[in-house]
Structures are given as structure tokens and as C-alpha cells.
C-alpha positions as CSV (number, residue, x, y, z in Angstrom):
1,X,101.8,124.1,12.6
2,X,104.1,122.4,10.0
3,X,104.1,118.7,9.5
4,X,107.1,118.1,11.3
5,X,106.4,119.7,14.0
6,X,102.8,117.8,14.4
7,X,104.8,114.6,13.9
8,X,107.3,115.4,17.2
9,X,104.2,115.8,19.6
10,X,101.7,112.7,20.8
11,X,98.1,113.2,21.7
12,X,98.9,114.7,25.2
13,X,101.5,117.2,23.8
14,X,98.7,118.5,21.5
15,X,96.3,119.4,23.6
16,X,98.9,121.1,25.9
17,X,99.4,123.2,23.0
18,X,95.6,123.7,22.1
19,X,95.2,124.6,25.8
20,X,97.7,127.2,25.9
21,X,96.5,129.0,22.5
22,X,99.5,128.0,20.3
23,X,97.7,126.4,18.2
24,X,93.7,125.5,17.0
25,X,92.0,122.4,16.8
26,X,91.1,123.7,13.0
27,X,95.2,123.9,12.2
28,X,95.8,120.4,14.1
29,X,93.3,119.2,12.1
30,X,94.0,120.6,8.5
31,X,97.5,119.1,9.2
32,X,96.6,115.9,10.2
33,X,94.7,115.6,6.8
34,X,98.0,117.1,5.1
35,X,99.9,113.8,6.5
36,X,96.9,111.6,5.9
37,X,97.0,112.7,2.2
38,X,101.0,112.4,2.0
39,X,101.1,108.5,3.2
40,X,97.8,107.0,2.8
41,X,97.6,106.2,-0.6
42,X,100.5,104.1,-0.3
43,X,99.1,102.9,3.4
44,X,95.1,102.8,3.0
45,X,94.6,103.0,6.5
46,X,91.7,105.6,6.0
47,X,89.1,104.0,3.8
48,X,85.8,106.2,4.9
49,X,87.2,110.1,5.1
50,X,85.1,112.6,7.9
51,X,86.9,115.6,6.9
52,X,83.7,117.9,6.4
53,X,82.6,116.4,10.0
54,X,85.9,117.0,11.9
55,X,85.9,120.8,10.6
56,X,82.5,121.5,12.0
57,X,84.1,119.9,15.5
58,X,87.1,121.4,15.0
59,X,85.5,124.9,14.2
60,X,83.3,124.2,17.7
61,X,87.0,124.5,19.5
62,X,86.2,121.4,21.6
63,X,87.0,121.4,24.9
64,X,88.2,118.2,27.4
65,X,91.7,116.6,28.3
66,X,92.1,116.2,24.8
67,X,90.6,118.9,23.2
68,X,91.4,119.7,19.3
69,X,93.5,116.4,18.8
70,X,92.8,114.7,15.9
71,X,91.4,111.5,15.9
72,X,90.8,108.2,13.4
73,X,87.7,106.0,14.7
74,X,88.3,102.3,13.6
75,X,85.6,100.6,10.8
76,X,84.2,98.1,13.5
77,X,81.9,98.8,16.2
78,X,82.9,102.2,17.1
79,X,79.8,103.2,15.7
80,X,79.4,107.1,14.4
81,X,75.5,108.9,14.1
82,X,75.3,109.6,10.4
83,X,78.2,107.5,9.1
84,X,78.4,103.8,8.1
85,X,80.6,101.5,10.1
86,X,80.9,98.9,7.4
87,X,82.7,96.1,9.3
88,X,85.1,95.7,6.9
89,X,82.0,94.2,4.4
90,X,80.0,95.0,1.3
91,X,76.5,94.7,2.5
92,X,77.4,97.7,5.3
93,X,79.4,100.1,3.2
94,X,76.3,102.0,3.0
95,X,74.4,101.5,6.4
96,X,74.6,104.9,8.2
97,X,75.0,104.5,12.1
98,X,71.9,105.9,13.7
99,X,73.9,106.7,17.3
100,X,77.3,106.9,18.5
101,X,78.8,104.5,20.1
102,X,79.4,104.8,23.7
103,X,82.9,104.6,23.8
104,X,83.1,107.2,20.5
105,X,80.6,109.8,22.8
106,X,83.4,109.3,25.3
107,X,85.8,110.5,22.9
108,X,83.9,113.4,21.7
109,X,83.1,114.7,25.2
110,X,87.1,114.6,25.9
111,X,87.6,117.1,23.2
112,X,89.2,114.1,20.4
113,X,88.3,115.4,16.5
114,X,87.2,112.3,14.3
115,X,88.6,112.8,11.2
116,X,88.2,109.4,9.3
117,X,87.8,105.7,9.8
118,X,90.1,102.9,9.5
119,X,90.7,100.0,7.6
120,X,89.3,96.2,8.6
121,X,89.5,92.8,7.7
122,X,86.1,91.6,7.6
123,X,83.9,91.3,10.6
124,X,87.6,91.5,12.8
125,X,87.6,88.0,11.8
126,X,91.6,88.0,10.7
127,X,95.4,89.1,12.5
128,X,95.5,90.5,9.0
129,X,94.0,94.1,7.6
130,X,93.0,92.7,3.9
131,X,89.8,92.6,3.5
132,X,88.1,92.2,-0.4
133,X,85.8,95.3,-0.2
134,X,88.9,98.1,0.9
135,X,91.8,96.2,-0.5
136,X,95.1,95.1,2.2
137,X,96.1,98.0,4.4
138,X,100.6,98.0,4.3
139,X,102.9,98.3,7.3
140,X,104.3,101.6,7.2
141,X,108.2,99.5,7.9
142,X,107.5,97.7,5.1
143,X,105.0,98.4,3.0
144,X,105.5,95.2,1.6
145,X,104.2,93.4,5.1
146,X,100.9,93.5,7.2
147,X,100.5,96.1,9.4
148,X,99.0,93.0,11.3
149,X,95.3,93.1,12.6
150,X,92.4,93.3,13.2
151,X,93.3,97.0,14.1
152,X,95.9,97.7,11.4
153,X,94.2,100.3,9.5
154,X,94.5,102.0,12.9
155,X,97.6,101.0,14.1
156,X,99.6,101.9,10.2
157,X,97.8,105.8,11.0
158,X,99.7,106.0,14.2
159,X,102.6,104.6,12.6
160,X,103.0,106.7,9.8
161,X,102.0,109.9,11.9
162,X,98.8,110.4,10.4
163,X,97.8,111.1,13.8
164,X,99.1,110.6,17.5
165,X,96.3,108.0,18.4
166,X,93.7,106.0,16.9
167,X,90.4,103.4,18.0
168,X,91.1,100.0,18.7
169,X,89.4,97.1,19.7
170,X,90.6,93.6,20.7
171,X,88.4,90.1,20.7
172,X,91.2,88.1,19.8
173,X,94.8,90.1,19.7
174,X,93.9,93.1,17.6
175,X,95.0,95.7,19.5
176,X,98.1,93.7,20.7
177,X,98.9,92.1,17.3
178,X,99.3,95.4,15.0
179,X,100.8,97.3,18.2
180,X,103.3,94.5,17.9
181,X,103.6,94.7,14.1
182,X,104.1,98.5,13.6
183,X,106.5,99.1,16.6
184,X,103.4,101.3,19.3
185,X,102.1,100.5,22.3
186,X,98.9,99.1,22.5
187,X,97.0,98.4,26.1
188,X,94.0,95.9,26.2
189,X,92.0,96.8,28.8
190,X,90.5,94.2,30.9
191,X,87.3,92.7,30.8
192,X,84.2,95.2,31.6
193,X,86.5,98.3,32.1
194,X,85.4,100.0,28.8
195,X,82.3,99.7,27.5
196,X,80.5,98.6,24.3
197,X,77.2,100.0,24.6
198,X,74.6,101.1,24.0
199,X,73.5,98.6,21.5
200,X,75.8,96.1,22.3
201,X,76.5,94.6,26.0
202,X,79.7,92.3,25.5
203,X,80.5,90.9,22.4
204,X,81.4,87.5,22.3
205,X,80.9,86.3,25.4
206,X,83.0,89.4,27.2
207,X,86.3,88.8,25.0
208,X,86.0,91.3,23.0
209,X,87.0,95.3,24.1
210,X,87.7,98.6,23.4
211,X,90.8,100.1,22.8
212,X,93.3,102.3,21.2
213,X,97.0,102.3,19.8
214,X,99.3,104.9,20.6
215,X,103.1,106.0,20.0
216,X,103.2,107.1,23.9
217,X,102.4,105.6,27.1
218,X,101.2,108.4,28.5
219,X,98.5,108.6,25.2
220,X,97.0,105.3,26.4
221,X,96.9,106.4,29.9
222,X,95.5,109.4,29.4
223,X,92.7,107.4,26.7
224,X,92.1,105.1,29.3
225,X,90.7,107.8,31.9
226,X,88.3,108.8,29.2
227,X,86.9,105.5,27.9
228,X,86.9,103.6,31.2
229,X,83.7,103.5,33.5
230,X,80.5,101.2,33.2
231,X,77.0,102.6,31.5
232,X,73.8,101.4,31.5
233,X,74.3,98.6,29.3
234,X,77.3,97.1,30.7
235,X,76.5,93.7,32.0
236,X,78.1,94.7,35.4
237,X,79.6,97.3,36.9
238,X,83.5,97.0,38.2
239,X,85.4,98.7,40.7
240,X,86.9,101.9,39.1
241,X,91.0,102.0,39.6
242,X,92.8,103.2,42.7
243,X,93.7,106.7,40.8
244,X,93.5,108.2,37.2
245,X,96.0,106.0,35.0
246,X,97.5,108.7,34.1
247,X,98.8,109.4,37.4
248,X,100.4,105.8,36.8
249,X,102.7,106.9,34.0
250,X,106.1,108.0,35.9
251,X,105.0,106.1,38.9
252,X,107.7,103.5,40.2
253,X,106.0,99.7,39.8
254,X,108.3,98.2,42.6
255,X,110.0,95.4,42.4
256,X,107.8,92.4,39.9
257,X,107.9,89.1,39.8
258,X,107.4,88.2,36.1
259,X,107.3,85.0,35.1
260,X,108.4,84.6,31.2
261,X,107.8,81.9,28.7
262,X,108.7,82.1,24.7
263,X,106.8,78.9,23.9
264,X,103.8,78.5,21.7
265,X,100.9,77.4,24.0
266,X,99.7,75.6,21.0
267,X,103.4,73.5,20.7
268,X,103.8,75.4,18.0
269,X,106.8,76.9,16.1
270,X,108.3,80.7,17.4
271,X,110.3,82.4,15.5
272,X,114.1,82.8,16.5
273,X,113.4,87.0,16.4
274,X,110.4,87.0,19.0
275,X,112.1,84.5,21.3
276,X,115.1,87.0,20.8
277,X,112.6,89.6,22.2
278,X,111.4,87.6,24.8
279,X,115.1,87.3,26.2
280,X,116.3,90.6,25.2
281,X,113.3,91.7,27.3
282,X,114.1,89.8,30.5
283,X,117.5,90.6,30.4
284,X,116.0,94.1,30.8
285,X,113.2,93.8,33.6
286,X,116.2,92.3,35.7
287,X,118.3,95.3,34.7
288,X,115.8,97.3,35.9
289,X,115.5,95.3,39.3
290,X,112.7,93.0,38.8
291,X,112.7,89.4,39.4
292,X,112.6,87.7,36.2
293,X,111.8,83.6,36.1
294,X,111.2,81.3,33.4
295,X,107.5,80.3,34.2
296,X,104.4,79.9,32.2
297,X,100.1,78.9,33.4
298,X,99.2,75.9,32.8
299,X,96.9,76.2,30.5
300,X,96.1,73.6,27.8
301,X,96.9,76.2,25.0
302,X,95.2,74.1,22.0
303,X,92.2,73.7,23.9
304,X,92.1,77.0,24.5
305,X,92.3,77.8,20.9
306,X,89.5,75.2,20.2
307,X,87.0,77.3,23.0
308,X,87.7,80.2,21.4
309,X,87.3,79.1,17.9
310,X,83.6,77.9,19.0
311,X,82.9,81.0,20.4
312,X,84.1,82.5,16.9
313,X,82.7,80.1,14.8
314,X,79.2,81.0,16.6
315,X,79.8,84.9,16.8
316,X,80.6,84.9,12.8
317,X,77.0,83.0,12.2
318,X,74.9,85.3,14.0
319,X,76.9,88.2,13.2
320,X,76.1,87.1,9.2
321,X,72.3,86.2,9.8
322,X,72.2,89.7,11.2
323,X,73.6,91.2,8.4
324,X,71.0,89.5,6.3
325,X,68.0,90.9,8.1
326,X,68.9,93.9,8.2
327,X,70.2,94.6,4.7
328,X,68.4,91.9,3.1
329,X,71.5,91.3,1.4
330,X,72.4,87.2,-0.1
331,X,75.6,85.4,0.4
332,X,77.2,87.8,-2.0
333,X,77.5,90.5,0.3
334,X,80.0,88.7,2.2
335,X,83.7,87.3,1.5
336,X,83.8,83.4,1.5
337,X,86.2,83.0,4.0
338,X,83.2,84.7,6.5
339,X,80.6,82.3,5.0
340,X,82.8,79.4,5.7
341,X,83.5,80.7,9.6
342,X,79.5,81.4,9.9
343,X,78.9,77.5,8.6
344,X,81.5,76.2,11.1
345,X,79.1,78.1,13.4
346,X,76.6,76.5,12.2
347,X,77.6,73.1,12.4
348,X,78.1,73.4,16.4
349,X,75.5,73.1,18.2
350,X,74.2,75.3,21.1
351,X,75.5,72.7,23.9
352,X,78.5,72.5,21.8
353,X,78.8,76.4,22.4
354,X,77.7,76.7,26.2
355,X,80.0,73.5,27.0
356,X,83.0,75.4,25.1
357,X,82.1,78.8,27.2
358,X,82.3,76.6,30.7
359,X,85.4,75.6,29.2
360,X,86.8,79.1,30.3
361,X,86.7,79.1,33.8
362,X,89.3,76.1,33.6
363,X,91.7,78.6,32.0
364,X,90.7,81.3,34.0
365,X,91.7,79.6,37.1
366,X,95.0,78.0,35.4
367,X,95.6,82.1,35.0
368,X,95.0,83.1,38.3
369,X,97.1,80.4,39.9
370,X,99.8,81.6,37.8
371,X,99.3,85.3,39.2
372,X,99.6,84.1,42.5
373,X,102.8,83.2,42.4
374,X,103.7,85.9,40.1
375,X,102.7,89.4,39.2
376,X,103.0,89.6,35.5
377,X,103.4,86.8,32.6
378,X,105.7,88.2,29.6
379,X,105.7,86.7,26.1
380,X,106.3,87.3,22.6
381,X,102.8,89.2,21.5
382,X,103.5,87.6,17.9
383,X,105.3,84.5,16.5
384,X,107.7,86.0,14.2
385,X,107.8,88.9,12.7
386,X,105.3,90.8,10.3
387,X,104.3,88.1,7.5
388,X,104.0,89.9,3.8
389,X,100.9,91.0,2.2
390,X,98.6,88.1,1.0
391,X,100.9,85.5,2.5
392,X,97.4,84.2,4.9
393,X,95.5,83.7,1.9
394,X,93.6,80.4,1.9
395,X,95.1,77.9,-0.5
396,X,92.9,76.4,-3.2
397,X,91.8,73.4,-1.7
398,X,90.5,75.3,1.5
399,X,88.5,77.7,-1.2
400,X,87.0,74.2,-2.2
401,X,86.0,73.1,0.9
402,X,84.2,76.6,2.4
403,X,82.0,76.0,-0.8
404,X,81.1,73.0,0.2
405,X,80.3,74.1,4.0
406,X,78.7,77.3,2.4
407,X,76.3,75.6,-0.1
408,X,75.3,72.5,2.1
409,X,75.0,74.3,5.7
410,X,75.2,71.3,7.4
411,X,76.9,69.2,9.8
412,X,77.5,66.2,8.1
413,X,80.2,67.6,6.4
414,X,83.0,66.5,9.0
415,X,85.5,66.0,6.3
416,X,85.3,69.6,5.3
417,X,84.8,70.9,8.8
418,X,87.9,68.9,9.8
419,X,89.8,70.6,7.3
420,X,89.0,73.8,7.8
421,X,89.6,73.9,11.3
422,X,92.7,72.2,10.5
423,X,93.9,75.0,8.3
424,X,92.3,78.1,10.7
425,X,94.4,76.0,13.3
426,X,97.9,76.7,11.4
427,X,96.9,80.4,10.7
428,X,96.7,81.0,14.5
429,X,100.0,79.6,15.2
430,X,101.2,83.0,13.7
431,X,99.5,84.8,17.0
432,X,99.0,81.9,19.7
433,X,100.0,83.6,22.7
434,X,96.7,87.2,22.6
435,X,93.7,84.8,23.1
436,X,94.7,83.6,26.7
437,X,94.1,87.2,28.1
438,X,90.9,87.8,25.9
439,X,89.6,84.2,27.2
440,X,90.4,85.0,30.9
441,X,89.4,88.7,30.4
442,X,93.0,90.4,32.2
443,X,94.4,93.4,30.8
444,X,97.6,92.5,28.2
445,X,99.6,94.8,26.4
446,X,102.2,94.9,23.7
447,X,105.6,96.6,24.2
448,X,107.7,97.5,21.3
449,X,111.0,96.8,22.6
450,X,112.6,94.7,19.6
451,X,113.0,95.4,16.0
452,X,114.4,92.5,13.6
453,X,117.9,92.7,11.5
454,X,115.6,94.0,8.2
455,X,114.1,96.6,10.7
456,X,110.6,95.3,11.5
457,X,108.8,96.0,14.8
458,X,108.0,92.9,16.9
459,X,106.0,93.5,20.5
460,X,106.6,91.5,23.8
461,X,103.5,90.9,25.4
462,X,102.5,91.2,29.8
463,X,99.5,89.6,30.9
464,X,98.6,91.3,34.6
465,X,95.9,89.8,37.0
466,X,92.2,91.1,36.6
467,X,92.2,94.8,37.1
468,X,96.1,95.0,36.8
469,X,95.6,98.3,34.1
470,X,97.5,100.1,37.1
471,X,100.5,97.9,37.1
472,X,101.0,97.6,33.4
473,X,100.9,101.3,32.8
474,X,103.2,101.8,35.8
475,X,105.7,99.0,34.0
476,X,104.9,100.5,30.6
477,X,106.6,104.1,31.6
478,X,109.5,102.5,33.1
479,X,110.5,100.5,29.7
480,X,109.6,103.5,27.8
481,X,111.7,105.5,30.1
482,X,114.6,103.1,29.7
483,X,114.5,102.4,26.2
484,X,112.6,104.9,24.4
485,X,110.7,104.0,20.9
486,X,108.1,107.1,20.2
487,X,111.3,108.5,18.2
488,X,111.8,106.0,15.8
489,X,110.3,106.3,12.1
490,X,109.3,104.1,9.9
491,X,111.3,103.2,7.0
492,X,108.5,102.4,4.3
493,X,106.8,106.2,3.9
494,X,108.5,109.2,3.9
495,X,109.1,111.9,6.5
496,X,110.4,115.2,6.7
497,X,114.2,115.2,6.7
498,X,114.5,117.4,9.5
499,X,112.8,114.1,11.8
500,X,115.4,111.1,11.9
501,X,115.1,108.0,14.5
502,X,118.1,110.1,16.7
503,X,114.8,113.0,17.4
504,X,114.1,113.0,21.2
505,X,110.5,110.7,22.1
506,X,107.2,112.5,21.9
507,X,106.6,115.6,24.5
């Protein structure tokens, strides 16, 4: 199989192909790695390479829906036996996994080929991939701009066509945010449907999930039947869906009521292009028969932002102390804007915590209110388009002040704490509207239905009701049915010139 060809064909058009004997898992493979080696340097999505590992799977001829497609494994709890899943830090880069993850067994047994993992900002902690330790991973539009995060290593792979689909996960936006940012689809499942085991239960506090990013709908769908389904470490078992969700794909979603809002729920500013989207995307569910109203929860958006910035502050200081046990590593082995999360954590105390977690049934309900009325919520998923490599940083000042919270470890530092939640305030007004699903724990996803005048992807957003994977899927199809995006190519690495943005959407 040439390049070209590999690059017309998602994860589901592969496997047809592997099935029917046209081609191996060993030749899907070796040219995955041949695309892998053409754009990643100028990319580094990939920072830990499997290659010798996905030829001995390869060479197995592994069976499953998805048998022989190749496969990237993101650097952050999708933990593989013999390989280290370094977080995105120094003090892991070196710590080999001593069992698969749950959700990566899943993988394996449906026939996917691990080839390599992706790049991280540390810990997840960031909507941006630049962590110190790897070095900023570039959107494949614009190499120049953030592929967002804290899935972007993944999501610039599927961009760029390194391969079809690639691990995600999603605690705050981070399969959402770089779906938005590179122009794929990218389904957060909701809370409990995939699991994190086995030696984890539910990340902070159930917020967090697993994931992929995809060019197709279908890709998702078809991921989603093999990663759903409680194991003996999930906290609780859910009610598995009405039918396989990729019987959902194709499948008319009725007539909606989606209610649609393009305002900040932190009162914050939107960018002209993602309200754009917003409206350009209503104008389109109406076209398409749906009833479409302006309508938003109401949900008190900065204190929303506030709970879940206790529940990160906490999860960064354990997550740290952790680290520190097990490695036996000093402060060194982390970057300081983690030190200075991990102290904010510190400074809360545990009623401060549990009192911001009780917090989250008041949004819950606001949400389900909301979805009585109406069946989805739609949104920008970001609030203006891709922002440029480096342009997050933390200014001087703030540098000042996390050595201050680092080195004194206390409290009683309120100037400092002030103004560092102050400035991790006005970095999340660049992606205010992902927590609210994580919070609530409903399935969201990202739809890329706009690109800007300089040709940058930018996501719209649905929120469904809990367990309304079904409905989003079903809606999914019908957009990409209507205006198709698996054709188009990004304009920041190269592709063979027989592909242009005119080729017909993945088969």
C-alpha cells in the first residue's frame, strides 16, 4: 500500500481491507511509520516510538473489528506493560508500565497495532501540548499554532495522517479542545462508560475519561464499541447502550431540540470566528430540520471554573507527592508551573475540597434542567481559534510568585495564591465552555464544521443528557453527511499531490 492510498482510508476502511486479504497489518504498519517519519519531525507528535513492538503485533496478524490498523497510544494513563508512560514529565521518562491499561487491553484484543506514543503537556495539566521535557507539539494547519491539548500529540497524528485514529483522554476538554484545533472529530464519552482501570478507578473525582480522536465518525463509533463496558475496578457499573454505536452512524436522529448559546459561561470574551461557528452551525441543524433556539443552563460558569480548579489544584498535589515516592525524585523532576498547581493544592484544605465536590451536584442539576427542555446544548468547543506556539506561557511575574508558593508550601501566602488563580483564571477563558460536561459527567463532542479566513480548524461543541453517546453519534453522521470534512488536508505538512481537499471523505 502507498502513502496515498493509506491516507484516503480511516480506521474502519483498513480493517475492511485487512479482512479481505488486500493488504497486511505488517504493510499498514510499515506505512504508517513511512508517514510518521515524513511529518513528525516537523510535528513531534510521537515522542516515545514502539516500532519493534508493533512489528511483533503486526507479524501476529491480529485479529478483531479492527485488526492490523495502526494505532498511536497517548503519553498519559493509557498505560503499556514494558513501556514508560511518562506523563508528559522528567521523573517518568524512564518508569516502565508493569500492565496495560484497561482501556489499551481493549485495544489490543480488537486487533488495533500500537505503534508509538504521543506527545503531553505535563500531567494533562494544560489546553496546550508544550511540555519542557518533549518540547511543543505544532498544529499540522499551522505549524506555527497549537495543536491545542491536552491530547494534541494525538490529535496532530490524525491530522497529519500519521494514522486514522489515536488515544485520547479528557479531564478538562482534551479530547474536545485539540478535536476542535486540528479540524477531527473527537467524542467524550460520558462518565463511567469507558473505563480507567485497573489501577486507577476515576480520576479526579469521575471527570476525567477515555477517549480517542478520529477523522471519521464512523472511527469513533466503531472505538466506542470496543472501549465501552465497566471492569472490576470501575466504581459502578452503567447500563450498556440500546445497540452497538456503530449501528448509530447513518441512523436518522429525528427531529432535536437544541438549545444554542455562544457566550462565555465565565463572562468572558469569544472570539468573532467561534461565534461565527456557533451561528453558521445553527443555521445548519435548522436546515437539516431540527429546532434550533437560543438557550443556555444556568449554570454559574465562574463558579464552576473555581470547583473544578479545586479539584485540579488537589489532583496536581497528590498526583506530585506520588511521583516522589515512587521515583524518589526532588522538585527538579517537575516543571514549575506543576509545582505551583500542586501548592495551590496544597493550600486548600480537605473541607475546602469535599465542599467544592458537593458543589457539583448544583451544576449537575442546572444541566439536567436544561435537558429537559431540550435535547442537546451546542457551543463553540474553543474561544477563538488556535493561539500560536508559546503564546500561554506564564509571564514573569507569575514565574515569581510559583517560587514563592513552591518554596514556602503554605497557606498564608494569599497574595500569591490570589494571583495565581487570577492568572490560571484568564488562561481558561481561552476554553470556558469543555469543563461543564466533564463536571456534570454527559457525553460532549467537537464537530469540525468551521474553518477561519487563514484556514484554521475551530470545533462546535453538543453537550447530550447522561448516556446521550447514542444521540450524538446519530447527529454526528448527519453533519458529516451534510458537510463532509475527513477530505480536507492540512496546509502546514506536506501530502502527496495526487490527495487535494476536492478527494471524496474517508471510505
Amino acid at each position: 500500500m502507498r502513502v496515498d492510498e493509506y491516507l484516503q482510508l480511516d480506521a474502519v476502511g483498513l480493517a475492511e481491507l485487512v479482512r479481505a486479504g488486500e493488504v497486511t497489518s505488517t504493510e499498514l504498519l510499515d506505512v504508517a511509520i513511512e508517514r510518521a517519519e515524513q511529518v513528525n519531525p516537523a510535528l513531534n507528535a510521537i515522542i516515545l516510538p514502539m516500532y519493534e513492538e508493533a512489528r511483533r503485533l503486526a507479524g501476529t496478524a491480529p485479529e478483531g473489528p479492527l485488526g492490523g490498523v495502526p494505532f498511536l497510544l497517548k503519553d498519559l494513563f493509557q498505560d503499556y506493560a514494558g513501556y514508560p508512560t511518562s506523563c508528559g514529565n522528567r521523573a517518568l521518562r524512564q518508569v516502565p508500565a508493569s500492565r496495560h491499561a484497561e482501556v489499551v487491553r481493549r485495544w489490543l484484543k480488537a486487533g488495533l497495532v500500537p505503534f508509538g506514543k504521543t506527545n503531553v503537556p505535563e500531567f494533562g495539566a494544560k489546553a496546550v501540548t508544550e511540555p519542557l521535557e518533549f518540547g511543543p507539539t505544532r498544529n499540522p494547519w499551522h505549524t506555527g499554532h497549537t495543536p491545542g491539548g491536552s491530547s494534541g500529540g494525538s490529535a496532530a497524528a490524525v491530522a497529519a495522517g500519521i494514522t486514522p485514529a489515536a488515544g485520547a483522554n479528557d479531564g478538562g476538554g482534551s479530547i474536545r479542545i485539540p478535536a476542535a484545533a486540528c479540524g477531527l472529530f473527537g467524542l467524550k464519552p460520558g462518565r463511567g462508560r469507558v473505563p480507567f482501570g485497573p489501577l486507577r478507578g476515576e480520576p479526579m473525582n469521575g471527570a476525567s475519561v477515555n477517549g480517542v480522536l478520529t477523522r471519521t465518525v464512523r472511527d469513533s463509533a466503531a472505538l466506542l464499541d470496543v472501549m465501552a463496558g465497566s471492569e472490576p475496578t470501575s466504581p459502578y457499573p452503567i447500563a450498556p447502550p440500546e445497540r452497538p454505536y456503530a449501528q448509530e452512524v447513518g441512523r436518522d436522529p429525528g427531529r432535536l431540540r437544541i438549545g444554542f448559546g455562544e457566550h462565555s459561561p465565565m463572562g468572558t470574551r469569544v472570539h468573532p470566528e467561534a461565534v461565527r461557528a456557533v451561528r453558521e452551525a445553527a443555521a445548519l441543524l435548522e436546515e437539516l430540520g431540527h429546532e434550533v433556539v437560543e438557550a443556555e443552563p444556568a449554570i454559574d460558569g465562574r463558579s464552576l471554573t473555581e470547583d473544578f480548579l479545586t479539584m485540579w489544584y488537589g489532583s496536581m498535589a497528590a498526583l506530585v507527592d506520588g511521583v516522589k515516592a515512587d521515583t524518589g525524585c526532588s522538585d527538579d523532576g517537575f516543571e514549575p508551573d506543576t509545582l505551583m498547581l500542586a501548592a495551590m493544592g496544597r493550600a486548600r484544605s480537605s473541607a475546602d475540597y469535599v465542599r467544592g465536590h458537593d458543589r457539583w451536584n448544583q451544576h449537575i442539576l442546572a444541566l439536567a434542567d436544561f435537558h429537559s427542555r431540550y435535547d442537546l446544548l451546542l457551543t463553540p468547543t474553543i474561544a477563538g481559534p488556535p493561539v500560536t506556539i508559546g503564546r500561554l506561557d506564564p509571564p514573569s511575574w507569575l514565574r515569581t510568585a510559583e517560587r514563592l508558593l513552591v518554596r514556602t508550601r503554605t497557606e498564608r501566602i494569599v497574595t500569591a495564591t490570589d494571583m495565581v488563580t487570577t492568572e490560571v483564571m484568564n488562561n481558561l477563558t481561552a476554553t470556558p465552555f469543555t469543563m461543564t460536561a466533564n463536571l456534570t459527567g454527559t457525553p460532549a463532542m467537537s464537530v469540525p464544521l468551521h474553518w477561519t479566513d487563514s484556514g484554521l480548524p475551530l470545533g462546535v461543541q453538543f453537550i447530550a443528557a447522561a448516556a446521550g453517546e447514542g444521540m450524538l453519534l446519530r447527529l454526528a453522521g448527519q453533519l458529516e453527511q451534510a458537510r463532509p470534512w475527513a477530505h480536507r488536508r492540512p496546509t502546514g505538512v506536506p501530502f502527496p499531490a495526487s490527495l487535494s481537499s476536492s478527494d471524496g471523505a474517508a471510505s
